[in-house]
VEXDREN-2710 file (C-alpha; in Angstrom, 1 decimal):
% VEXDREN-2710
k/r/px/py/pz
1/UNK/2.4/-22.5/10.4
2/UNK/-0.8/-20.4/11.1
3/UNK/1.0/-19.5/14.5
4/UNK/3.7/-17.8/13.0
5/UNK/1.7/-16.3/10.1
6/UNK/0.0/-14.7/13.0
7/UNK/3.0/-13.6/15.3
8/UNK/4.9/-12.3/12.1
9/UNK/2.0/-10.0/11.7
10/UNK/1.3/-9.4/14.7
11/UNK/5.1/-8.1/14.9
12/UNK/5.3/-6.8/11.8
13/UNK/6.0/-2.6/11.1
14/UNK/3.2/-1.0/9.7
15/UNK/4.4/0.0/6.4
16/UNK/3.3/0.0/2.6
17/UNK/1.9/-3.2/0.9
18/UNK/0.5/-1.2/-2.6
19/UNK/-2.0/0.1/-0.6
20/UNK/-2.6/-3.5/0.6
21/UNK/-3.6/-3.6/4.3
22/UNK/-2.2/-6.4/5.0
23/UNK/1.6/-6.8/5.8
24/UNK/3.3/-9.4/4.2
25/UNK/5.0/-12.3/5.8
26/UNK/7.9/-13.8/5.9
27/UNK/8.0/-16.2/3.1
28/UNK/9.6/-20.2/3.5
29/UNK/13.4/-20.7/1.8
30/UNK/14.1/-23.4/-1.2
31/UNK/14.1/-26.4/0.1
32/UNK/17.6/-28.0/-1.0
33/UNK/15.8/-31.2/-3.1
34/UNK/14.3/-28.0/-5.4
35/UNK/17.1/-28.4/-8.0
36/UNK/14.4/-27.9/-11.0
37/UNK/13.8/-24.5/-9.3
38/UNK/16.7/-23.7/-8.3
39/UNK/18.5/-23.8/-11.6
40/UNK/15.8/-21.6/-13.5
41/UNK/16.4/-19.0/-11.5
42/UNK/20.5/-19.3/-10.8
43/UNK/20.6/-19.9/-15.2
44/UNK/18.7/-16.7/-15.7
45/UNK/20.7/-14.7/-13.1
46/UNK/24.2/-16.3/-14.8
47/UNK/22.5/-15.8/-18.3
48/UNK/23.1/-12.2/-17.7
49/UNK/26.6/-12.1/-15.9
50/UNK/28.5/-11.1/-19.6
51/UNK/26.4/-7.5/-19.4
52/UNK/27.4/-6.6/-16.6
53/UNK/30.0/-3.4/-17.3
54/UNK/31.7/-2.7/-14.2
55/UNK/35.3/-2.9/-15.8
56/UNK/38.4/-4.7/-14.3
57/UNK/37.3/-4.0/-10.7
58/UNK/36.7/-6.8/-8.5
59/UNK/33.5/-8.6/-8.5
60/UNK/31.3/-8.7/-5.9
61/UNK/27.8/-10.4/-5.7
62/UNK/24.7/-10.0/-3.2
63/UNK/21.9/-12.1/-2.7
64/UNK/19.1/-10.6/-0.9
65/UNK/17.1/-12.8/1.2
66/UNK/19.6/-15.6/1.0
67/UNK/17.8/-18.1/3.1
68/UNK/20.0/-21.6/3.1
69/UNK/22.4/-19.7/0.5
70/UNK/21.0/-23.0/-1.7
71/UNK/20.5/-21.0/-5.2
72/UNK/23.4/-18.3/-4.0
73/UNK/26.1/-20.7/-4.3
74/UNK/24.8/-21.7/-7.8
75/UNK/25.6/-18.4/-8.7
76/UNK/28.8/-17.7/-6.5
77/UNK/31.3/-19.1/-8.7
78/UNK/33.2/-16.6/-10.5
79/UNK/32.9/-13.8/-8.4
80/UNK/35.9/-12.7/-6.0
81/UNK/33.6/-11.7/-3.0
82/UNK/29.8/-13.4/-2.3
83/UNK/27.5/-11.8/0.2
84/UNK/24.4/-13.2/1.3
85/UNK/22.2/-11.6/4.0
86/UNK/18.8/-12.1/5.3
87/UNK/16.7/-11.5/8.1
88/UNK/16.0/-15.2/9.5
89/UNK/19.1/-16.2/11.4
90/UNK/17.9/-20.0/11.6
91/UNK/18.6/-20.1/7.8
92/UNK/21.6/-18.4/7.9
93/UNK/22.8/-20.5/10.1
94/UNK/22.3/-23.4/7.7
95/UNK/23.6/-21.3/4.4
96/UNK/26.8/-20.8/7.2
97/UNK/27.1/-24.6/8.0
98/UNK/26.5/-25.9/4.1
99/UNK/29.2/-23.2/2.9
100/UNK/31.4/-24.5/5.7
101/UNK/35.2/-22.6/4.8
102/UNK/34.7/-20.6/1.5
103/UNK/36.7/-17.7/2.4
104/UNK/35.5/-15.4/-0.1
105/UNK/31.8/-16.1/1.6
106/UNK/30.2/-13.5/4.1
107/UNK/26.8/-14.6/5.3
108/UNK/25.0/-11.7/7.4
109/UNK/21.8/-10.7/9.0
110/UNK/20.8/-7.6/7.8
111/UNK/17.7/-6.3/6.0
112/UNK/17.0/-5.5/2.1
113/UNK/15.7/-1.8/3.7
114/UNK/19.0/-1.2/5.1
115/UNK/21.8/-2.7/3.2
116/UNK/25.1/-1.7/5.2
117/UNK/27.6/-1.5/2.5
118/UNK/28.7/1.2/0.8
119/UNK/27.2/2.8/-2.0
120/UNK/27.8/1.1/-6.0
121/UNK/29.9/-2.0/-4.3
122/UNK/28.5/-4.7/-6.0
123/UNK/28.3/-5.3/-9.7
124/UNK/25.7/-8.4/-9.4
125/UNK/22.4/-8.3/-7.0
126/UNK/19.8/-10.7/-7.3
127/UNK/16.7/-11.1/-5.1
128/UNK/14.8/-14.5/-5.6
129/UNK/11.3/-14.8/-4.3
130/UNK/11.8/-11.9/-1.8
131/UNK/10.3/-8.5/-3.0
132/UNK/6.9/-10.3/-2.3
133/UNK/7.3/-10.3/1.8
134/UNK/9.8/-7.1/2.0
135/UNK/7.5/-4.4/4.2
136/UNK/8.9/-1.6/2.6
137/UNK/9.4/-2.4/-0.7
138/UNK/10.4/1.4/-1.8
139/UNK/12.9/1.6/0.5
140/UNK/14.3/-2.4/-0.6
141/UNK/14.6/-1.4/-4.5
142/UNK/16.2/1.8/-3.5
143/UNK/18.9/0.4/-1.2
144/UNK/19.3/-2.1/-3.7
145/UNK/19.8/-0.1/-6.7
146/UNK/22.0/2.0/-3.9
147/UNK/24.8/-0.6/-3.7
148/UNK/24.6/-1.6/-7.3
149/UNK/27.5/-0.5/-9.6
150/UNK/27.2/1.7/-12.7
151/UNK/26.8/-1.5/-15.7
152/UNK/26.2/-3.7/-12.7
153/UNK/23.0/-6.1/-12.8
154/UNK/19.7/-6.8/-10.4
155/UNK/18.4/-9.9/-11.0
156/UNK/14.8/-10.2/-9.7
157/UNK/12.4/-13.1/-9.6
158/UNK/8.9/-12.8/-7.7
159/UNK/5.4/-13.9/-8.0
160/UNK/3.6/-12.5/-11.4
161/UNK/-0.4/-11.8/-11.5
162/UNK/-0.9/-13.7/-14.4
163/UNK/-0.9/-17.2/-12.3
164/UNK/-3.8/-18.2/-11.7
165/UNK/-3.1/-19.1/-7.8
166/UNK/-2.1/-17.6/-5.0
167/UNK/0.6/-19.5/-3.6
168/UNK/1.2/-17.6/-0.4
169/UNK/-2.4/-18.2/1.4
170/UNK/-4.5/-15.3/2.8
171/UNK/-6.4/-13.3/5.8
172/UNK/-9.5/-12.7/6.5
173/UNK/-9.9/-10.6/9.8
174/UNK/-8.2/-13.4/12.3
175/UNK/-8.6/-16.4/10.2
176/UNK/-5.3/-17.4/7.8
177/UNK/-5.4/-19.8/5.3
178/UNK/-2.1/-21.1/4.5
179/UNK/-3.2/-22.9/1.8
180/UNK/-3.5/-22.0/-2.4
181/UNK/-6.2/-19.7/-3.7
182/UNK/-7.3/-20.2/-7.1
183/UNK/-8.2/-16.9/-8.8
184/UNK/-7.3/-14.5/-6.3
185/UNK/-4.3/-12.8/-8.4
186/UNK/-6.5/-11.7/-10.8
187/UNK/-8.9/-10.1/-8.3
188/UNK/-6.8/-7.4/-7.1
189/UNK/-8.3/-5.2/-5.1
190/UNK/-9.4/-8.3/-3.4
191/UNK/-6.0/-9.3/-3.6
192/UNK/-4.2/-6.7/-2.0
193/UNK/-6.7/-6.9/1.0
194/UNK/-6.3/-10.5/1.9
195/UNK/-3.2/-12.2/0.0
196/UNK/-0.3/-12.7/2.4
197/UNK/2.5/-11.8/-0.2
198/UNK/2.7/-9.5/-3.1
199/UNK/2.3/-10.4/-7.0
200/UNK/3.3/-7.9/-9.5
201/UNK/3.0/-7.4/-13.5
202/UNK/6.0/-6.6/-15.4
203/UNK/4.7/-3.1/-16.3
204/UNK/4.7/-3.2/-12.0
205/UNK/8.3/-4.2/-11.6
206/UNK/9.6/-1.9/-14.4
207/UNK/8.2/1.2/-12.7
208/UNK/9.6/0.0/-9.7
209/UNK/13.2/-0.3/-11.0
210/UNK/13.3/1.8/-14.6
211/UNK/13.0/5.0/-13.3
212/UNK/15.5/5.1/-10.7
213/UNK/18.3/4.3/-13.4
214/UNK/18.3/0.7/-14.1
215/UNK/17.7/-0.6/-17.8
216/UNK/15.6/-3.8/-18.6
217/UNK/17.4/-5.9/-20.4
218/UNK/15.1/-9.1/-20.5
219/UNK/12.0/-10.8/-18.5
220/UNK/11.6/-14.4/-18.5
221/UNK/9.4/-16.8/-16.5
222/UNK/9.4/-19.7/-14.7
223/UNK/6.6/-22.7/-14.6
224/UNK/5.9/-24.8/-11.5
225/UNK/8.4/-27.5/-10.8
226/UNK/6.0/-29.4/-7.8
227/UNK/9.0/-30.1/-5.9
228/UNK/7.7/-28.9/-2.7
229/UNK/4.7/-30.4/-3.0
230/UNK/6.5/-33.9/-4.3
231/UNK/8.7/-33.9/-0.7
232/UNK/4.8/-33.9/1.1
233/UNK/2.9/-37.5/1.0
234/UNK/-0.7/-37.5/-0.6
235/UNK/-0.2/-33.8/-1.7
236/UNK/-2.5/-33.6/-4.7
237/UNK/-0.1/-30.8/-6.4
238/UNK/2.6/-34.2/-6.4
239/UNK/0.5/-35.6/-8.9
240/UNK/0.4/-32.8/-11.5
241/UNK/4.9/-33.3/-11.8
242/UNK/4.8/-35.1/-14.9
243/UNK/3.4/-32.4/-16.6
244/UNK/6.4/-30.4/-16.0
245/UNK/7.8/-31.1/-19.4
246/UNK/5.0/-29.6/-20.8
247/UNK/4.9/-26.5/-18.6
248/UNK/8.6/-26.0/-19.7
249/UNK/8.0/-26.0/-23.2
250/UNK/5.3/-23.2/-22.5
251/UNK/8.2/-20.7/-21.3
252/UNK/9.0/-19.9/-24.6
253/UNK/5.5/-19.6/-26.2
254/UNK/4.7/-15.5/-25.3
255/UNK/1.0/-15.8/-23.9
256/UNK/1.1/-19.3/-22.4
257/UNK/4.3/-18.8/-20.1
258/UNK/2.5/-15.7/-18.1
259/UNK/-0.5/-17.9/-18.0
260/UNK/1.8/-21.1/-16.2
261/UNK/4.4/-19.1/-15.0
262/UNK/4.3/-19.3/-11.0
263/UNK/7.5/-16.1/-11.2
264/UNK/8.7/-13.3/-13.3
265/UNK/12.0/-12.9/-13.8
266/UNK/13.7/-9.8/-14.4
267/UNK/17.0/-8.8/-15.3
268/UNK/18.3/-4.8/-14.8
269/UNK/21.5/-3.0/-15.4
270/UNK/22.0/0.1/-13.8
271/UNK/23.5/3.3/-15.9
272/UNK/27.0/3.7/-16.3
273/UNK/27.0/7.4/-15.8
274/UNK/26.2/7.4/-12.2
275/UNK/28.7/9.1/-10.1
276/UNK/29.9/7.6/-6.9
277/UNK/29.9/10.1/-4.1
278/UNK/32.7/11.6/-2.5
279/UNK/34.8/9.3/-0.4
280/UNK/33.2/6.7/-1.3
281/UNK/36.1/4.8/-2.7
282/UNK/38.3/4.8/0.3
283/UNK/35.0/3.2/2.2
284/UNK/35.1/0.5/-0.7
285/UNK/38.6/-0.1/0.2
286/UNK/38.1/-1.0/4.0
287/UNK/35.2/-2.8/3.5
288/UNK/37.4/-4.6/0.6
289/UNK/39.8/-5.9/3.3
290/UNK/37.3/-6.8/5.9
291/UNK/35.8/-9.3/3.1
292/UNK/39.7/-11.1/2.3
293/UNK/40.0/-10.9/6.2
END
């Protein structure tokens, strides 16, 4: 693991962290026994498919950052066309082998930076546990809020400051600790320096998203589930799991959940009155019979 910390680094374009000088690195997909996870964050992306206002039109959904497509297809049904995409083929390969011949599937590598489909295509995005490793992260919400539809939704989940670890591990010159740091979230110039992902606030992710069009219509957040550490023998975070009921019930008490909530989630709809440019209908078309092909 420290080997390819070090090569995705290494590798990695020099680009905007929030001023962090580090670059962040790729981070590791749900594992497919995470069903505790998995359904917090496909129930709060579903909570929110009724807002969507995008009309009649056909319904399209994107997941960024995809990985094994494990939470996408907990979200997939109902929608006409699903698109996953990510920049790992190795787990795309695994989303394309678990979806096996769901025609209205398209699973593609391709990056959250440059999203190649036309503009105000989809009319639901979400993005779970990705924003945190994205080099450019301008450039991601952009494209994203790019390909969104007027009344559309972004769904967002990522790692808030308010935890008290850092789950990702961090750098210090040459030496990379994979491992969790207590306290370092709330140390943030320190933070930015060394951490190898990103955490943000929710004032953070609203200026991200709010001022480029998009409406926040609700933040939630999610508690630890321990079910990657569970899968791991001797793991000492294994034996914190039967506090889990516990940590759920604190998701609905206002200060506690940021306190024990490993991710914000985030729920967007994008204006209607945003005009689609010119031509970009008949692109919408072709692209519309490429996905039934």
């Amino acid at each position: 693991m420290a080997e390819r910390s070090e090569r995705l680094l290494k590798n990695a374009p020099k680009t905007s962290f929030l001023d962090n000088s580090n670059t962040p690195v790729l981070g590791g997909t749900a594992p497919r026994h995470a069903w505790g996870t998995a359904k917090k964050l496909a129930s709060f992306a579903l909570h929110w498919v009724d807002s969507i206002q995008s009309g009649s039109a056909r319904q399209r959904y994107l997941d960024i950052g995809c990985g094994n497509g494990f939470i996408t297809e907990l979200v997939a049904p109902g929608f006409d066309d699903v698109v996953g995409i990510d920049v790992e083929n190795t787990r795309l390969e695994d989303f394309r082998e678990h979806a096996g011949s769901k025609s209205n599937f398209q699973i593609l590598l391709m990056s959250a930076a440059r999203i190649e489909f036309p503009a105000e295509f989809f009319s639901l995005i979400t993005s779970f546990e990705v924003l945190e490793h994205v080099p450019d992260l301008d450039a991601s919400a952009r494209e994203m809020i790019r390909v969104c539809r007027p009344g559309g939704m972004i769904v967002i989940s990522v790692p808030q400051v308010w935890f008290p670890f850092e789950n990702h591990g961090a750098r210090i010159g040459k030496w990379i600790y994979n491992g969790k740091v207590p306290i370092l979230p709330y140390i943030r110039p320190l933070h930015r320096k060394c951490s190898l992902a990103r955490v943000f606030s929710s004032a953070e992710m609203d200026r991200i998203f709010v001022p480029k069009g998009m409406e926040l219509l609700g933040t939630s957040y999610a508690t630890p589930q321990f079910e990657r550490a569970a899968a791991k023998t001797g793991s000492w975070e294994g034996r914190l799991a039967p506090l889990k009921p516990l940590l759920n019930r604190c998701e609905g008490i206002p200060v506690l959940r940021a306190l024990t909530g490993v991710s914000m989630l985030k729920a967007y709809r994008k204006a209607l009155q945003q005009l689609v440019p010119t031509g970009s209908h008949d692109l919408h078309h072709q692209i519309d019979r490429n996905l039934r092909r």
